[in-house]
N, C-alpha and C positions, 0 to 999 in steps of 0.2 A: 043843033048848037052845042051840046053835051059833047058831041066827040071830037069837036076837033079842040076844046079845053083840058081832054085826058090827055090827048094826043101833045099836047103844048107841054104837061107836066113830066111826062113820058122821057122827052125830049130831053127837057132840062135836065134828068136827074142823068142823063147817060154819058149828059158831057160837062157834067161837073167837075171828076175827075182830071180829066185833062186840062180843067182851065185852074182847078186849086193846087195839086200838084206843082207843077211848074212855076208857081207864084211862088210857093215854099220854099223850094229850093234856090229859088233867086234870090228869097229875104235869107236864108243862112247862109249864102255867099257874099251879101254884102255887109262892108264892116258897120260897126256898131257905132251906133252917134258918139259924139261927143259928150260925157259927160254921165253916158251909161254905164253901170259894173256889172258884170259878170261874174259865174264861178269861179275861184282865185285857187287852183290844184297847188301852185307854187307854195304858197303862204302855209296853207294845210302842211305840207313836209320838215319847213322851218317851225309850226309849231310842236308837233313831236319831237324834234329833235333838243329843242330848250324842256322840254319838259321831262326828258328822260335824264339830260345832264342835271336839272335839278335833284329830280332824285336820287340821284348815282352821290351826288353832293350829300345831300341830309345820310347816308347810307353813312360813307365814310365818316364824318363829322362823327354818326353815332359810335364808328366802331372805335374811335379817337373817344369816347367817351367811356367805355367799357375798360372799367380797373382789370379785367383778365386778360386784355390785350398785352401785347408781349413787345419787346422794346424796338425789334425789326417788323413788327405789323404799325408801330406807331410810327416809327419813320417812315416806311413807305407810303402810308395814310397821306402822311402830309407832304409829300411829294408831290402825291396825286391831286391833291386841293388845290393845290400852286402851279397847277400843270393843265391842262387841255382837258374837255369832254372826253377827248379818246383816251387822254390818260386816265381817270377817273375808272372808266367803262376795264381798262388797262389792268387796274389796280383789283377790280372787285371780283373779275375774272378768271385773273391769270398770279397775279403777285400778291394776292391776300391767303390764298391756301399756302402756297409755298412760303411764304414768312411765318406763318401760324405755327408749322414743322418744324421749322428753325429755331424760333423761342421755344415750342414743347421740349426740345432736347435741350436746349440751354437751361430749361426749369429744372431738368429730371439731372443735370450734369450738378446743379447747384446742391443736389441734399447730398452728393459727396463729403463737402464742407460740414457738413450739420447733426447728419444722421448718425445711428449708431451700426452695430457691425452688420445686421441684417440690412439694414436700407442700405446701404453702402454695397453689398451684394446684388440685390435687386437692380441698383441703378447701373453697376457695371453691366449686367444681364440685359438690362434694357438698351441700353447704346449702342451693343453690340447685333441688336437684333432692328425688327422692321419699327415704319413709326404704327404699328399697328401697338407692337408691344411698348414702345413709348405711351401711347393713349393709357394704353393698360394700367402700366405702372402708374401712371397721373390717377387714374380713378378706383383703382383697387390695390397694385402692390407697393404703394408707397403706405398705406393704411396698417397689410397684416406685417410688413415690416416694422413698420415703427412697432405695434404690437408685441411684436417679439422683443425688440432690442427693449422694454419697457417690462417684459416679463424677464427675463433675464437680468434684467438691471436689481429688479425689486429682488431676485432671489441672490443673489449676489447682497444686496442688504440684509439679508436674513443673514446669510453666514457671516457675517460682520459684526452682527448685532450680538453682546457679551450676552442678552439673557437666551438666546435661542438656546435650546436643550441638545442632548445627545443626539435623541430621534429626528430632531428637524434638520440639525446637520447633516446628519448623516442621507437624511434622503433627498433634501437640497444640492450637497454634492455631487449626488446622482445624475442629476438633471440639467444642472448649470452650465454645462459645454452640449447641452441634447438638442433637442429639435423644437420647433416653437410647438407643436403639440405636448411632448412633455413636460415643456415650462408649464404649459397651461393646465394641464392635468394636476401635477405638482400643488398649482397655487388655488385649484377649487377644489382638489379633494384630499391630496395628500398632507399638505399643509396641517390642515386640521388634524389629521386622523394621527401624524408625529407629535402633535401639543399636546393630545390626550395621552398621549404614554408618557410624553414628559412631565406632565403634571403630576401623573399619578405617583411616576417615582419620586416628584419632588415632595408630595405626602407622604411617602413613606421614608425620605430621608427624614421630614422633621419630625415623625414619630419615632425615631430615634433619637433618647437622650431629651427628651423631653416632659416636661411638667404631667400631672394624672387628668389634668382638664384636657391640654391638647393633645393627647394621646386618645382620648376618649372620641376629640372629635375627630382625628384623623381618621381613624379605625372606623366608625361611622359612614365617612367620605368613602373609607375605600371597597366597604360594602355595598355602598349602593353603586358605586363603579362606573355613573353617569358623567361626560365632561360637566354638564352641569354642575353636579357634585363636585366635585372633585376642584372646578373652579372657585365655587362659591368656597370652599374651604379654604383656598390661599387666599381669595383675595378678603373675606371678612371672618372665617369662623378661625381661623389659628392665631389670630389678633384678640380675640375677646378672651379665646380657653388662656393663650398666652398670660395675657392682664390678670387673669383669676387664680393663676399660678404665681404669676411674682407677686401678687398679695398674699397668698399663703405661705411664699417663701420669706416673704418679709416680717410678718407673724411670728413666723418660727427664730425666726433670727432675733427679733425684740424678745421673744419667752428666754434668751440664753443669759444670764446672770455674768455671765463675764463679759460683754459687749461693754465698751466703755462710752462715752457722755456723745463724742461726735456722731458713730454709730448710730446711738439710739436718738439722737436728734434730728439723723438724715434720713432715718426711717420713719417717722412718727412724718416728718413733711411730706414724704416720699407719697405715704399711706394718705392722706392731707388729699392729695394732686389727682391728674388725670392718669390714663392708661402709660402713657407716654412717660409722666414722674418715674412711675415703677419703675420701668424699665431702664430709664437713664440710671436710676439709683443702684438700683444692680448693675449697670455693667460699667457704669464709671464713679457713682459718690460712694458707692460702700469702699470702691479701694484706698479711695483719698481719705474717707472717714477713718479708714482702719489703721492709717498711716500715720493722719494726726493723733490717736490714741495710742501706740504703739512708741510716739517719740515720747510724750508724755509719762508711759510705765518708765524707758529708760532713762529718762530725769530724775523722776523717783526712786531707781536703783540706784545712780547714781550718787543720789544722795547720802544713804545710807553705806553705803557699799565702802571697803576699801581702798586702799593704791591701784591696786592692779584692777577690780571693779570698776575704780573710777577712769583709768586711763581706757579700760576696752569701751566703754559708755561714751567717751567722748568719742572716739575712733567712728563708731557708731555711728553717731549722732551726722558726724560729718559727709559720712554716706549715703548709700541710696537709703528703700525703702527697704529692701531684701535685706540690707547691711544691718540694719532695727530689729530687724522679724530675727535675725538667727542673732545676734546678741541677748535677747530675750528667751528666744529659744536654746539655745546653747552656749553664748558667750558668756554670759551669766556666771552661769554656774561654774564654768571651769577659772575663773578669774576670780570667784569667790574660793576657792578649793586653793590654788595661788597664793589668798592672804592667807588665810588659815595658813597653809605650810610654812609659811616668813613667821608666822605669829608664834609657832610651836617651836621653829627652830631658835626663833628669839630669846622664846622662856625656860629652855634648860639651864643648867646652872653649870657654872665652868670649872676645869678640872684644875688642881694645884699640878703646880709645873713646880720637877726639883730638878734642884740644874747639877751637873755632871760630878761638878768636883764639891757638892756639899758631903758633906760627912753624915753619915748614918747613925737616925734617932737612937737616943737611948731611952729606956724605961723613964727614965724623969724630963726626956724632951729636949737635953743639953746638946751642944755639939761635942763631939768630941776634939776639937780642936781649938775651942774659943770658949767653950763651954756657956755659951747664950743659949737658951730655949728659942725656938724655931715656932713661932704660929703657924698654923697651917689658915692655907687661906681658901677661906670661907666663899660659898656661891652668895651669888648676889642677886637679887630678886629684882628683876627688870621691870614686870608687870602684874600686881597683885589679879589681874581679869584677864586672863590669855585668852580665854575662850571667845570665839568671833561674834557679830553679833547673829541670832538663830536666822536663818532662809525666811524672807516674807514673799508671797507670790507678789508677781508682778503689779497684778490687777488691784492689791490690795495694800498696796506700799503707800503711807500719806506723803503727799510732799512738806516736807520739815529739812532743817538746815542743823545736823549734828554738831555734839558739842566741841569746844577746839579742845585738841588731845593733847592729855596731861607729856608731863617729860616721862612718866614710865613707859607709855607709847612711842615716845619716842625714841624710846632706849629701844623698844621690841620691834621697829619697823623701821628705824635708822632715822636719823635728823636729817638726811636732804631728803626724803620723800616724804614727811611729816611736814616740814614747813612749806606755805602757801596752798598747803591742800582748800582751804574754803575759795581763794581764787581760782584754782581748777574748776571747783564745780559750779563757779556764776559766771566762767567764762564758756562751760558746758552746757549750762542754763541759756545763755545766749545764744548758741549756736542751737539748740533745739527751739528756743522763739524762734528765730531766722528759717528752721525748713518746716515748720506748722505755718507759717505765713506764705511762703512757697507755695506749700500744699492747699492753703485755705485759697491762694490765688489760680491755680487751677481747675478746683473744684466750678469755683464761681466761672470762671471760662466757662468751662464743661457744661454746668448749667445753662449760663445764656447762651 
């Protein structure tokens, strides 16, 4: 009974094949129910193809967003947005490099406009060559141009500049039409190393003719012969020695006994004040001071003084400040010398005049033809005081108003120049009020 149950199983297994087979292939040839689905290969191809136009979209939109895009990659951007998948696909391919090209050169065309004389070289150099050398110039030679034309510039301001020195001219010169290397050279080492000789000689000009203080520091500076030194010296040590010299100049000037009232009033403030008083006082109130004491001596001659004194004192008065200084200096005196000689010629005594056809004296004085005595006629004393009055120095003359002159005076210096003489001198008095108010009104400028 065992074998004919292997034998059954045997069987079956060797014609399975042929009876499963052929079922298979009849159920894959027949169509598919109603209502069944299947793998959809179609669907699959439409969805990549929306998926890559999306992207391609977000792509451009971004490069539409990018400030370095250029004005032909932006337009054709949005061409492509407003156009088909294949334009899009179109754009990112084939017409986004080649517009990018286009604006590069329109960038590099643009610092023509802008630049200075290197970029403007550069950029000629670049358009005429590939866009490789475009790229270039965008990312390096538009940089050591401008460089240049910026070194050049600044040294071009040096020589413009009134304090640049001998030395930095002269080696700024050098350089200014040179190559962007020796601009640059120029402005990190040369620069410097021209300030240090110009300083030093500008040390050694102002120890010339100057004070025992700032000679002492200049001399100092230029020993130790460091720019350090040598700066620190102008810009604070020749200001302090400075200050401690016109204190001692002003010192010496108050010790002098002939300084009159303004003088030693502008000085005493001067000494009063800051660094800065000093020096204003010196170099502009001492001259005003000196002017307004200088009109005042001439008033005071004036007063005293005679015709011809009185007339150069007014002359004076009416002039500058130089016109003052030499009337006291020398107008003075020779216009006192003047009266004096009117005054001597005055007081001789006159001679008897005999007239042609008188007859000649006899022993008893008769004529001999009428027989009258003849007086002889007597000199007549014009001015018992001919002598003038003695020299007072200027400084020391008071002001007072002479007495009005007798008629013997007037005999000796003539009656039109005698009368109204006290009106001369308080119309001269006037006119020296008028330029001491002048004077006192520039002063006070000066000072504020």
């Amino acid at each position: 009974m065992k074998l004919p149950k292997v034998s059954a199983v045997l069987a079956a297994a060797a014609l399975a094949p042929t009876v499963l087979f052929p079922s298979m292939a009849s159920a894959a040839e027949r169509p598919a129910p109603a209502g069944v689905s299947g793998p959809d290969t179609a669907s699959d191809a439409m969805g990549d193809h929306d998926s890559q136009e999306a992207l391609d979209r977000a792509e451009v939109q971004r490069i539409l967003a990018d400030k370095e895009s250029g004005r032909g990659v932006r337009e054709a951007a949005e061409k492509a947005l407003a156009g088909s998948a294949a334009d899009l696909r179109h754009f990112l391919t084939v017409e986004l490099d080649k517009q990018r090209w286009a604006d590069r050169r329109v960038k590099v065309a643009q610092f023509l406009n802008s630049g200075g004389p290197a970029i403007r070289k550069a950029v000629r150099a670049a358009l005429m060559g590939t866009d490789e050398d475009i790229l270039k110039f965008l990312k390096e030679g538009q940089y050591i141009a401008r460089a240049e034309d910026e070194d050049r510039a600044e040294v071009q301001r040096i020589l413009a500049d009134k304090d640049s020195g001998y030395a930095v001219r002269a080696a700024a010169q050098k350089v200014v039409n040179g190559t962007a290397a020796e601009l640059r050279v120029f402005l990190e080492v040369g620069l410097a190393d021209a300030r240090v000789t110009d300083n030093r000689i500008r040390v050694a000009q102002i120890f010339d003719g100057a004070g025992r203080a700032v000679r002492k520091a200049a001399d100092d500076a230029l020993r130790i012969n460091t720019p350090e030194a040598l700066l620190k010296f102008l810009n604070e040590g020749q200001h302090k020695a400075r200050a401690e010299d016109d204190r001692v100049e002003i010192l010496t000037l108050l010790a002098d006994k002939e300084i009159g009232p303004s003088v030693y009033e502008g000085a005493q403030k001067a000494l009063d004040g800051k660094p800065a008083d000093l020096r204003r006082f010196l170099e502009v109130g001492l001259a005003d001071a000196r002017e307004i004491d200088n009109r005042v001596k001439a008033v005071q001659v004036m007063a005293i003084g005679g015709p011809a004194v009185k007339k150069a004192a007014v002359a004076a008065l009416k002039g500058t400040a130089q016109d003052v200084l030499a009337f006291l200096k020398e107008g003075q005196y020779k216009a006192r010398a003047e009266d004096e000689a009117n005054a001597a010629a005055a007081a001789k005594p006159t001679t008897p005049v005999q007239q042609p056809d008188q007859a000649q004296n006899t022993g008893t004085g008769q004529s001999q033809s009428s027989g009258q005595t003849v007086q002889p006629v007597s000199a007549v004393s014009t001015n018992t005081n001919t002598n003038p009055a003695p020299a007072v120095a200027p400084a020391q003359v008071p002001v007072t108003t002479p007495a009005a002159p007798t008629s013997d005076r007037l005999a000796a210096t003539g009656a039109d120049e005698g009368l109204g003489w006290e009106a001369g001198v308080a119309a001269a008095a006037v006119v020296a009020g008028a330029a001491l108010v002048a004077v006192s009104r520039r002063r006070h400028a000066a000072e504020s």
